[in-house]
C-alpha positions in Angstrom: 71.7 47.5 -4.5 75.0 49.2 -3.7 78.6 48.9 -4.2 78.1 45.6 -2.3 76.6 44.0 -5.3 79.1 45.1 -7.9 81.7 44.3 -5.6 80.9 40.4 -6.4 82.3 40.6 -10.2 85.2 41.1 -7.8 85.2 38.4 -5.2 87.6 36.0 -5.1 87.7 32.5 -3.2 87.0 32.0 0.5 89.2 29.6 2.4 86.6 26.4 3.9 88.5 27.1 7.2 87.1 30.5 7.7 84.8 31.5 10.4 82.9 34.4 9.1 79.5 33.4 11.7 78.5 30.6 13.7 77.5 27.5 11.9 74.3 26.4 13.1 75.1 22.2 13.9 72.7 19.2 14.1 72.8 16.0 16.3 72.9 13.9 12.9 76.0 12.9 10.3 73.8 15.9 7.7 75.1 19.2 8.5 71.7 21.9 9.5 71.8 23.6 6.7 71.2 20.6 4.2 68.0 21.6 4.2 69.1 24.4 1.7 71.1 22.2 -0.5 67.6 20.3 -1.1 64.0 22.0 -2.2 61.7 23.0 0.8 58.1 23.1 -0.7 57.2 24.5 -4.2 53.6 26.4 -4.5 51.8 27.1 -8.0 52.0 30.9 -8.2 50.1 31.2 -11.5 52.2 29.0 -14.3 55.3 28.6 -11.9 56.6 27.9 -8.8 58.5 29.3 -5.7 60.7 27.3 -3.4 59.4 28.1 0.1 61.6 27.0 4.0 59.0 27.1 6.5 60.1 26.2 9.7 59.0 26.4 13.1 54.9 27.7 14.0 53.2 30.4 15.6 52.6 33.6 14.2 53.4 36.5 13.3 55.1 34.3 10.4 58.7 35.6 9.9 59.5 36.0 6.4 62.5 36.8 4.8 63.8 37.8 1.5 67.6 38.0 0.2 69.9 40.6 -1.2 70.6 40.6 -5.0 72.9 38.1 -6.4 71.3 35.5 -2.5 68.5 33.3 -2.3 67.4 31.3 0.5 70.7 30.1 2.0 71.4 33.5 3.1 69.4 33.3 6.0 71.0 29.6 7.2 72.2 31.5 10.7 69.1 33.0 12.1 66.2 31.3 10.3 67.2 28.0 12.5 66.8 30.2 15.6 63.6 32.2 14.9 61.6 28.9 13.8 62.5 28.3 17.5 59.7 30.3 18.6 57.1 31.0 15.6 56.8 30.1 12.0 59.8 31.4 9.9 59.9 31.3 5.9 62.5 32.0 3.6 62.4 31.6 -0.2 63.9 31.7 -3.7 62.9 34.2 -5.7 61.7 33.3 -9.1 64.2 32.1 -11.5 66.5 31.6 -8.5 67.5 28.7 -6.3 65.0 25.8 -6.9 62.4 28.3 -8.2 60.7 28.2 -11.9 61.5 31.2 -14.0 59.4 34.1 -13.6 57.6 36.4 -15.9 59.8 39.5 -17.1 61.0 42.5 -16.1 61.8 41.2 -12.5 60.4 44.5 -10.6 60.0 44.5 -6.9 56.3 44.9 -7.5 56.2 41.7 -9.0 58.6 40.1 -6.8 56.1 41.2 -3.7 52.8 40.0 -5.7 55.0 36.7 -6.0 55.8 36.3 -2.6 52.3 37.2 -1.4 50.4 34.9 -3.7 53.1 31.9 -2.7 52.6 32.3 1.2 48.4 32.5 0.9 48.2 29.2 -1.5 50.8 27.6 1.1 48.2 28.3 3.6 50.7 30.6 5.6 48.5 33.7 6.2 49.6 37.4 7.7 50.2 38.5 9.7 53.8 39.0 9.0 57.3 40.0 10.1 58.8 41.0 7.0 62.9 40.8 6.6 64.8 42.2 4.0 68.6 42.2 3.3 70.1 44.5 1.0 68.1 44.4 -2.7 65.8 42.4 -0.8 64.6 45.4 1.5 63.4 46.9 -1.8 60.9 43.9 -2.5 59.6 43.7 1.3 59.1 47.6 1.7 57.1 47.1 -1.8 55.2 44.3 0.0 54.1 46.4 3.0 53.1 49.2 0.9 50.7 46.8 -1.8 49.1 44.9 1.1 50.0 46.6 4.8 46.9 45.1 6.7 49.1 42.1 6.3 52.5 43.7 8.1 53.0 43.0 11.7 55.9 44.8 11.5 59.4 45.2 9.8 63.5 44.3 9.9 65.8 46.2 7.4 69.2 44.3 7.4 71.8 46.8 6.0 69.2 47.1 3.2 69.7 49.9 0.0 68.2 52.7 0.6 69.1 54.1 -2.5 65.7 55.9 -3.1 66.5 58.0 -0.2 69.9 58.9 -1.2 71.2 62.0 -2.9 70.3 61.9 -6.3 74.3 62.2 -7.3 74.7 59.5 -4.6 72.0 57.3 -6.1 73.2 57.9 -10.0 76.4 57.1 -9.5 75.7 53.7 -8.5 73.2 53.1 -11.3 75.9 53.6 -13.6 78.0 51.3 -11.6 75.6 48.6 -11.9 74.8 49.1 -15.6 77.2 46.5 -17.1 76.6 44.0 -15.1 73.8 42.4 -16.6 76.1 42.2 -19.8 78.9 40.2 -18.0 76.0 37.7 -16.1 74.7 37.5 -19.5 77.8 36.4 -21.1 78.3 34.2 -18.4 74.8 33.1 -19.0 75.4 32.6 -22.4 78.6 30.2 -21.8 76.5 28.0 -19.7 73.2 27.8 -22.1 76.0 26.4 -24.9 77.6 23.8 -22.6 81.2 25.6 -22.7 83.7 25.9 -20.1 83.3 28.8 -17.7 87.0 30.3 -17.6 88.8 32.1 -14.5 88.2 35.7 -14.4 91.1 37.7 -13.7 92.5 37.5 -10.5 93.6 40.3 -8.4 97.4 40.4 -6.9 97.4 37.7 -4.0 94.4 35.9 -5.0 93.1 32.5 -6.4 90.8 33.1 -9.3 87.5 32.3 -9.8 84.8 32.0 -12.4 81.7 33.8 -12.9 79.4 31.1 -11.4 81.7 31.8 -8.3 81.8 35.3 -8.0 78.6 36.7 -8.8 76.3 35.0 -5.8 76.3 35.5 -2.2 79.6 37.1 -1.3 81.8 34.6 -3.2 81.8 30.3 -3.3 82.2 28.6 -1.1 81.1 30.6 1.8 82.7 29.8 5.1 79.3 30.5 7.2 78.1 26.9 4.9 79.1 23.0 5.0 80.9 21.5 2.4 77.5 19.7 1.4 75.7 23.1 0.7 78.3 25.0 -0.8 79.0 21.8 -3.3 75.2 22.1 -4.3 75.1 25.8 -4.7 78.1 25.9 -6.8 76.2 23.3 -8.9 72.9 25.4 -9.1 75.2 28.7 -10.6 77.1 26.6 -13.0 74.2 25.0 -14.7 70.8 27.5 -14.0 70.3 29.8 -16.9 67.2 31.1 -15.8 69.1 32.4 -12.7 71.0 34.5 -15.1 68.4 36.0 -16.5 66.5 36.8 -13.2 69.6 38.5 -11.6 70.2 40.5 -14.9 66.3 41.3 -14.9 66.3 42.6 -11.2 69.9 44.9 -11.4 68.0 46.7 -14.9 64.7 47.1 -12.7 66.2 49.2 -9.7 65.9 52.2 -11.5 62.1 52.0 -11.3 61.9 50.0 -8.2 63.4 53.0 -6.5 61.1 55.6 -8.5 58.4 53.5 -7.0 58.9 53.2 -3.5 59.4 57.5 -3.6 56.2 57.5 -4.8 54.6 55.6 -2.4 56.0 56.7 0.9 53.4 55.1 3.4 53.2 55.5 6.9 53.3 52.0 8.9 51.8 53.3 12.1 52.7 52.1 15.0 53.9 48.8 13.6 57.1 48.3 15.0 60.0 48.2 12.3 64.1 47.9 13.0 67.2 49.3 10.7 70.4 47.3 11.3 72.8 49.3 10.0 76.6 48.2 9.2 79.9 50.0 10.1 80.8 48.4 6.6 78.0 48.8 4.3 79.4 47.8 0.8 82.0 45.3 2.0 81.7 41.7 1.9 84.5 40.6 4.0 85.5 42.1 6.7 89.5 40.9 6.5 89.1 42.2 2.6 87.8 45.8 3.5 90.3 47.7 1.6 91.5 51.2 3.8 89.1 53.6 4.2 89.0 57.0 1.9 87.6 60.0 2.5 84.9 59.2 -0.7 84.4 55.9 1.3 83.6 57.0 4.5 81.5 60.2 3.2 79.6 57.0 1.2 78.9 55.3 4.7 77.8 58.3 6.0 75.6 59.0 3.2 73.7 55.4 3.4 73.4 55.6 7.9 71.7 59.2 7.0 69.7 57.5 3.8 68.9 54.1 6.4 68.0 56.2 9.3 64.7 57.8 7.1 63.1 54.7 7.1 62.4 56.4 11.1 60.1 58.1 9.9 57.9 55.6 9.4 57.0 54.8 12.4 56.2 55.9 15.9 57.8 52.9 17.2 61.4 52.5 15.2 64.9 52.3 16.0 68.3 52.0 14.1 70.6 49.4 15.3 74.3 49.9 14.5 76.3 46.5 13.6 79.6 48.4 13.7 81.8 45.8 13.4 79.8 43.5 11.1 79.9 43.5 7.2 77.0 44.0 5.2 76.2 40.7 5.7 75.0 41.1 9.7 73.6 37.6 9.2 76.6 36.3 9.0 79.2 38.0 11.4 76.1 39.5 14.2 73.9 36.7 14.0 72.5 37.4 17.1 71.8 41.0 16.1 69.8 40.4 13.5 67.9 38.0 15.5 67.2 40.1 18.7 66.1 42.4 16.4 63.1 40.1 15.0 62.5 38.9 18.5 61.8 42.7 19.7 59.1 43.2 16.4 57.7 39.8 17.5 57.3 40.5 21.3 55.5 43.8 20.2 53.6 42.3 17.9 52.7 39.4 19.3 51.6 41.3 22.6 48.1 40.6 23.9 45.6 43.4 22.2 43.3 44.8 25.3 39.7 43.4 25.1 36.9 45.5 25.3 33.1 44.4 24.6 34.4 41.0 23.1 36.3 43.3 20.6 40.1 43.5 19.9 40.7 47.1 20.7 42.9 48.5 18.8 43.1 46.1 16.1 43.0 47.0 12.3 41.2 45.4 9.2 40.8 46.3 5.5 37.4 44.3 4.3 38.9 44.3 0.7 41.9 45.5 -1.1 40.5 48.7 -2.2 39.0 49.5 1.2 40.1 52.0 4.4 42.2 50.3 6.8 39.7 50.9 9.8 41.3 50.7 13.4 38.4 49.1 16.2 38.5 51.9 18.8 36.9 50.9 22.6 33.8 51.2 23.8 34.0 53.6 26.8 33.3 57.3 27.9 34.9 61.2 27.8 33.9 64.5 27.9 32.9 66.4 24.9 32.7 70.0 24.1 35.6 72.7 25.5 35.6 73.9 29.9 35.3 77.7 29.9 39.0 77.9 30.6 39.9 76.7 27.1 37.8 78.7 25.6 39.1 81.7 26.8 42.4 80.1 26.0 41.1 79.7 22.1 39.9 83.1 22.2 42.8 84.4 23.1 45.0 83.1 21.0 43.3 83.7 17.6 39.7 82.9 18.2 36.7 84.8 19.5 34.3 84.0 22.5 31.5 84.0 19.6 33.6 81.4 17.7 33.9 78.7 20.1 30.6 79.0 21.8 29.3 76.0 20.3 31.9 74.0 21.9 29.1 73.7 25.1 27.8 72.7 27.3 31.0 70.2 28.4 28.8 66.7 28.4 29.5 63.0 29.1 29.4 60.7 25.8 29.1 57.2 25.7 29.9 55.0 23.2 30.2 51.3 22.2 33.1 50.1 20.4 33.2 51.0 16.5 35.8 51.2 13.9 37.1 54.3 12.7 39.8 55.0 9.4 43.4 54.9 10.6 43.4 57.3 7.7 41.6 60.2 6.2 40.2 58.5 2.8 42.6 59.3 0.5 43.0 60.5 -3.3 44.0 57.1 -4.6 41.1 55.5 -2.8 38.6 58.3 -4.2 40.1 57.1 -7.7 39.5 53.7 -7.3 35.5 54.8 -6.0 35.6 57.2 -9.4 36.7 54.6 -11.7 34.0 52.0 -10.5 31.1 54.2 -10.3 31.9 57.7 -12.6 30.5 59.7 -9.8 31.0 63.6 -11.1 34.0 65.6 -9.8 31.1 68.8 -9.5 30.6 72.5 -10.7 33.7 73.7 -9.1 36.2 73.7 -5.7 37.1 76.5 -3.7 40.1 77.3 -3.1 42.8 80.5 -1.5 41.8 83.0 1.3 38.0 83.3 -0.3 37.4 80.6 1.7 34.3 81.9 3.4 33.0 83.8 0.5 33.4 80.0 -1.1 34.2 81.1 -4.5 34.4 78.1 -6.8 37.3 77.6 -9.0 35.6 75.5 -12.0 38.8 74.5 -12.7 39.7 73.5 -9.5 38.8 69.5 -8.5 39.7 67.0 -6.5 41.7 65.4 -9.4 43.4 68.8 -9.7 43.0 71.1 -6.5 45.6 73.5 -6.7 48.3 71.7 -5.7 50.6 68.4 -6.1 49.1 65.5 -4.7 50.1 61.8 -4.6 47.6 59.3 -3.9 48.7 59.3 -0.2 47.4 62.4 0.0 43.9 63.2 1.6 41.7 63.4 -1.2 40.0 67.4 -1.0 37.6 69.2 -2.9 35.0 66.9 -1.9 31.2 67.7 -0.4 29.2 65.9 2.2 27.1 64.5 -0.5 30.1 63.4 -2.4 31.3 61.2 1.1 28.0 60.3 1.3 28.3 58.6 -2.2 31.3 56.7 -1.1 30.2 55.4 1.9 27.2 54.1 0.0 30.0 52.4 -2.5 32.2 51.2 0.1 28.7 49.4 1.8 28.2 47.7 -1.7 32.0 46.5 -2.4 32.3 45.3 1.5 28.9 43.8 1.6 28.2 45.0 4.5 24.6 47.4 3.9 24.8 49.7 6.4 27.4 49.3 8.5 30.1 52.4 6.9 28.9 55.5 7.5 30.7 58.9 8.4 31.4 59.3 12.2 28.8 61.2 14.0 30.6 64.2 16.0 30.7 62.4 19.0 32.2 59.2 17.4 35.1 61.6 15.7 35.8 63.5 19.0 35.5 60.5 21.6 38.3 58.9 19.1 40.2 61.9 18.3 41.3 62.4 21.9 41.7 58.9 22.6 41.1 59.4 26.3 42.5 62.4 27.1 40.6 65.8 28.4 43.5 68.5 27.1 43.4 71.1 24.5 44.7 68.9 22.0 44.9 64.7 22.1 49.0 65.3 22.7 48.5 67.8 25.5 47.9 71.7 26.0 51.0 73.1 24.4 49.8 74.5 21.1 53.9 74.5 20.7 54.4 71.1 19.9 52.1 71.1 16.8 54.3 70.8 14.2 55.6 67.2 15.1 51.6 66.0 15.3 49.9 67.9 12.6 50.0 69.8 9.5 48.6 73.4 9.8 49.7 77.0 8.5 52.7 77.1 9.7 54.4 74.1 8.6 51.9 73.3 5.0 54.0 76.1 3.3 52.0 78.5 3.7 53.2 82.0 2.7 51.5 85.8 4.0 49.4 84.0 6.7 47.2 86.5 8.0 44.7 85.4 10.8 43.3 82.1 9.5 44.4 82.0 6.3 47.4 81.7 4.0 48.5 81.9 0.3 50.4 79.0 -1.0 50.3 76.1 1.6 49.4 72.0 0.4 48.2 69.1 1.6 50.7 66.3 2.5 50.7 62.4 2.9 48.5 60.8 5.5 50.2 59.2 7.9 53.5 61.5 8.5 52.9 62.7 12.0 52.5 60.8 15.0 49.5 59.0 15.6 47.4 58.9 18.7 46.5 56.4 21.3 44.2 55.1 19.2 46.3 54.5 16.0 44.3 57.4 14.4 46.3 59.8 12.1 45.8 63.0 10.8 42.6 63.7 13.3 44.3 67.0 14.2 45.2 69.3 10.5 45.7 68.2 7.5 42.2 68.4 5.9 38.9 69.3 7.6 36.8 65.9 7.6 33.3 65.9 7.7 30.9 64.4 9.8 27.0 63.1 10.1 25.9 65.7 12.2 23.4 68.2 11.6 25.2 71.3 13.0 23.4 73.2 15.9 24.8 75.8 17.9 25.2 74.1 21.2 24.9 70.4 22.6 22.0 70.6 24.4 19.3 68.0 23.5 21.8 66.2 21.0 22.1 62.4 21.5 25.2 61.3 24.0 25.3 57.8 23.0 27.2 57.9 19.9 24.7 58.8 17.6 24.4 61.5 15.0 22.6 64.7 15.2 20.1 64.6 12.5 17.7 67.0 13.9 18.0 70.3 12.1 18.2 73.5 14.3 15.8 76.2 14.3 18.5 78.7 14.1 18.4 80.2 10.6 22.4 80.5 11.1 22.9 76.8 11.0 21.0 76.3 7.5 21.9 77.0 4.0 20.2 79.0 1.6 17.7 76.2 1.2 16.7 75.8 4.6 18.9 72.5 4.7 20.7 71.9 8.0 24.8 72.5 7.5 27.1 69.6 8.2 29.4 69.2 11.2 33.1 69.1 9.9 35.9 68.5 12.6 39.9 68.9 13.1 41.5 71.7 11.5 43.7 71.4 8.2 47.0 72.8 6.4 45.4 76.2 5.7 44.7 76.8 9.7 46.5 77.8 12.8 47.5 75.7 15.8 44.5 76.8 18.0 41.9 75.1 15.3 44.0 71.9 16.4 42.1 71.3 19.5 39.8 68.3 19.9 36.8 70.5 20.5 36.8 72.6 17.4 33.9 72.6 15.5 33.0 73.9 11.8 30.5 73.6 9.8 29.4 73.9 6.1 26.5 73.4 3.8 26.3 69.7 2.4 27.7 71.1 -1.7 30.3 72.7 -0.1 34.1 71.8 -2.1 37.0 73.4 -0.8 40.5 72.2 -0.9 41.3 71.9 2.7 38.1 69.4 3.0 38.2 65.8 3.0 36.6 62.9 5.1 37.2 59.3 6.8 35.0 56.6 7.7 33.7 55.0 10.3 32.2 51.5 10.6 29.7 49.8 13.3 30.8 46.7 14.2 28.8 43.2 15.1 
């Protein structure tokens, strides 16, 4: 929501010989776009309906969802085109359009459940495209983050991106929205009592309008539309109350639909995703754009910075400037917007590799509350470290004695299993804590005693230290405590068996993801920072040797991923394995399985006489050398610290 939207109490009449974007024509006396003027198909979300347009097949389905104050119509240009080659679906939001009113408040949360719920019970299942235009890139960013095993990838047409804005930036135009839900609810009010809706005042040079024309789309009539579709929209705003409502509900939620989508930041892979950015963002009409200011041009600059964040998302993004579009690129850049949609769909339509009758590559959640596991390929590498890198290792922080155990250099292979894309993280812990009120233990350690593992009994993995969202990889937790939640995760799947934590050779075959260097980008330690949190980017503070004061977990999912889709496999958090440790890989199975023969070395036991676990891949507390694919640790099975956490692996049929 921007200046854009308050910009409409302001819009004044559009001549119905203006050519603002290409109107899409049919072969019959109806113009194309009737089908807006009439409802498309209305699905039972729970007590009320949605107004769906699905046209075309195939799939990924492309669906898209409008700015604030638009419903449906705004996508009459390019929906046409994309049904052309797969299934596209706009709707009407609830309350809007030909939808039934909605439960209250209107939040972007419950406009993505909506949407979701409406395209399953239609029979239209994921995976899909997802569009959003202004407001409406809100409510499909909130959709990829609730259910993201659904996304095939993801268009932002000049959407807000107010949550990433300065915060002046940002509360400046939440007071500029804040009476407008007054003046649509006095229009609303006019038209609930049958009265006259009267010409609101008219700036120099042009016709006035009434609220029903001024507050939706970019003004009435719109030249993009026939006669026939602008005639029926005009009747829907000067007689739908619960559209009124809806809008009002939506421009008082933004607050909190922002707060939200800050709070879950959330890494879309590798899924490609698009940001069409406008040369105008916050003008309507092009011929209307009043001169530019310096506050108005330091505002554009301000939202291209804000829009060009939404990078960081993925490994495979790009910003696409419509420079001489307004924000409405559907309109005057048709053809942008659809190129756009047509390079997500090539790349995510594009033929997955087969290996062992398995989709390499491909991901799956087995319920909502589950990992998304990525199917890695059945093949072969090399495990365990050539002398030359150990003498590299040693030399730049290690020992000889330390890295011993990273021989002999052996040939694995491994069918095709599924590993997490993800470490498991402290939101999905929660939901595992909740459900089964497994105990949060005597304690976490925590701070440069890490050896010594002094437990902190007020240190958990609720509470480790340090600020954690529930992106974060959850820490504190033992072997035995992964152990726990594999055993949950078997039961909630219902798949006995078939989660387990990756045996040693499973997490290092995946980790490098076919390559034999140092670390799964290359051999230059230098370029660490962009793929992995360690020391010296986890604010850390007095790092001496391996360890640090201060220093934090962060989100999974904000580096790069590998060839494999995996994130986070190099720092971050340590993440245990299977394995029983031993002290070289001689004798230890090469076919994928887990070590689970203890060692006769008294050095890799606990005080018990237990075997210690295998954990692999560095964390935030480390240095760059502890990056490398062929690090080893390990630690008894109770051990808690706060730079060790887990993911899961899964063997397939």
């Amino acid at each position: 929501m921007k200046q854009s939207r308050t910009c409409l109490l302001l819009a004044v009449l559009i001549s119905a010989s203006a050519v603002f974007g290409q109107q899409v024509t049919s072969g019959g006396s109806s113009p194309a776009d009737i089908v807006y003027a009439r409802p498309g198909q209305l699905v039972d979300v729970g007590g009320f309906r949605l107004n769906l347009y699905c046209m075309g097949s195939g799939s990924p389905t492309v669906v898209f969802d409008s700015g604030w104050g638009d419903w449906a119509p705004a996508w009459s240009t390019v929906q046409p085109q994309i049904a052309k080659w797969t299934r596209a679906c706009s709707y009407d939001r609830a309350g809007t359009g030909f939808s039934d009113p909605g439960p209250m408040p209107r939040t972007s949360v419950r406009i993505a459940k909506e949407l979701r719920t409406a395209l399953h019970r239609a029979g239209i299942a994921g995976p899909y495209i997802l569009v959003g235009s202004a407001f409406g890139g809100d409510n499909v960013r909130t959709f990829a983050d609730l259910y993201m095993d659904e996304v095939a990838g993801l268009v932002l047409d000049d959407a807000d991106p107010d949550d990433l804005e300065p915060k002046a930036m940002q509360e400046e135009a939440h007071r500029g929205h804040a009476g407008i839900p007054s003046d649509l609810r006095h229009c609303r009010n006019l038209i609930a009592e049958h009265k006259p809706l009267p010409a609101q005042p008219a700036r120099p040079g042009r016709a006035p309008q009434t609220c029903a024309q001024q507050f939706f789309f970019r003004g009435l009539p719109e030249a993009a539309w026939s006669p026939e579709l602008n005639a029926k929209l005009l009747e829907i705003a000067q007689a739908k109350v619960a559209m009124y409502d809806a809008y009002s509900s939506e421009m008082e939620q933004t607050a909190a639909d922002e707060t939200y989508l800050q709070q879950h930041l959330r890494s879309f892979g590798s899924r490609p995703i698009r940001v069409l950015t406008s040369g105008n963002h916050g003008v309507g009409h092009l011929e209307r754009k009043p001169p530019d200011t310096p506050e108005h041009l330091k505002y554009e600059q301000e939202t291209t910075l804000a829009q060009s964040r939404w990078l960081a998302l993925s490994s495979n993004s790009k910003q696409i400037f419509a420079r001489n579009s307004s924000e409405y690129i559907q309109f005057d850049e048709p053809d942008t917007v659809i190129s756009a949609i047509r390079e997500v769909y090539d790349q995510a339509h594009s033929p997955t590799a087969k290996t062992s009758g398995t989709l390499s590559g491909a991901a799956f959640r087995e319920c909502s509350e589950c990992p998304e596991m990525v199917i890695i390929p059945a093949g072969h590498s090399l495990m365990g470290s050539s002398d030359a890198e150990k003498a590299w290792a040693a030399a730049h922080g290690g020992s000889p004695q330390a890295v011993s155990d990273e021989a002999p250099q052996h040939d694995v292979t491994l069918p095709a299993f599924a590993l997490g894309r993800y470490d498991v993280t402290r939101g999905e812990y929660a939901v595992f804590v909740r459900a089964t009120g497994h105990p949060s233990g005597n304690g976490c350690g925590r701070g440069r005693a890490i050896f010594k593992w002094e437990k902190d009994p007020k240190v958990i993995w609720k509470d480790p230290g340090f600020a954690q969202t529930d992106y974060d990889p959850v820490v504190c937790v033992s072997w035995g405590d992964a152990q726990a939640y594999v055993a949950w995760l078997n039961t909630k799947s219902g798949h006995a068996g078939a989660y387990h934590l990756p045996s040693e050779s499973e997490w290092e075959y995946a980790a490098r993801a076919g390559t034999t260097t140092k670390f799964w980008w290359g051999d230059d330690d230098a370029a660490a920072p962009v793929h992995a949190w360690f020391n010296a980017n986890s604010g850390c503070k007095g790092v001496t040797g391996l360890y640090c004061d201060g220093g934090q977990t962060h989100p999974v999912g904000a580096k790069l991923a590998n060839a494999f889709g995996l994130y986070d496999v190099a720092g971050n958090v340590w993440q245990w394995t299977e394995d029983c440790y031993d002290n070289s890989y001689a004798g230890i199975p090469a076919d994928g399985r887990a070590n689970e023969t203890p060692s006769h070395d008294p050095k890799a036991k606990d005080g018990q006489g237990n075997c210690l676990r295998v954990d692999r891949g560095g964390s935030w507390m480390f240095p760059a050398w502890l990056l490398r694919s062929a690090t080893r640790e390990r630690n008894p099975a109770d051990y808690r610290n706060a730079i060790m956490g887990f993911r899961v692996a899964r063997t397939l049929p």
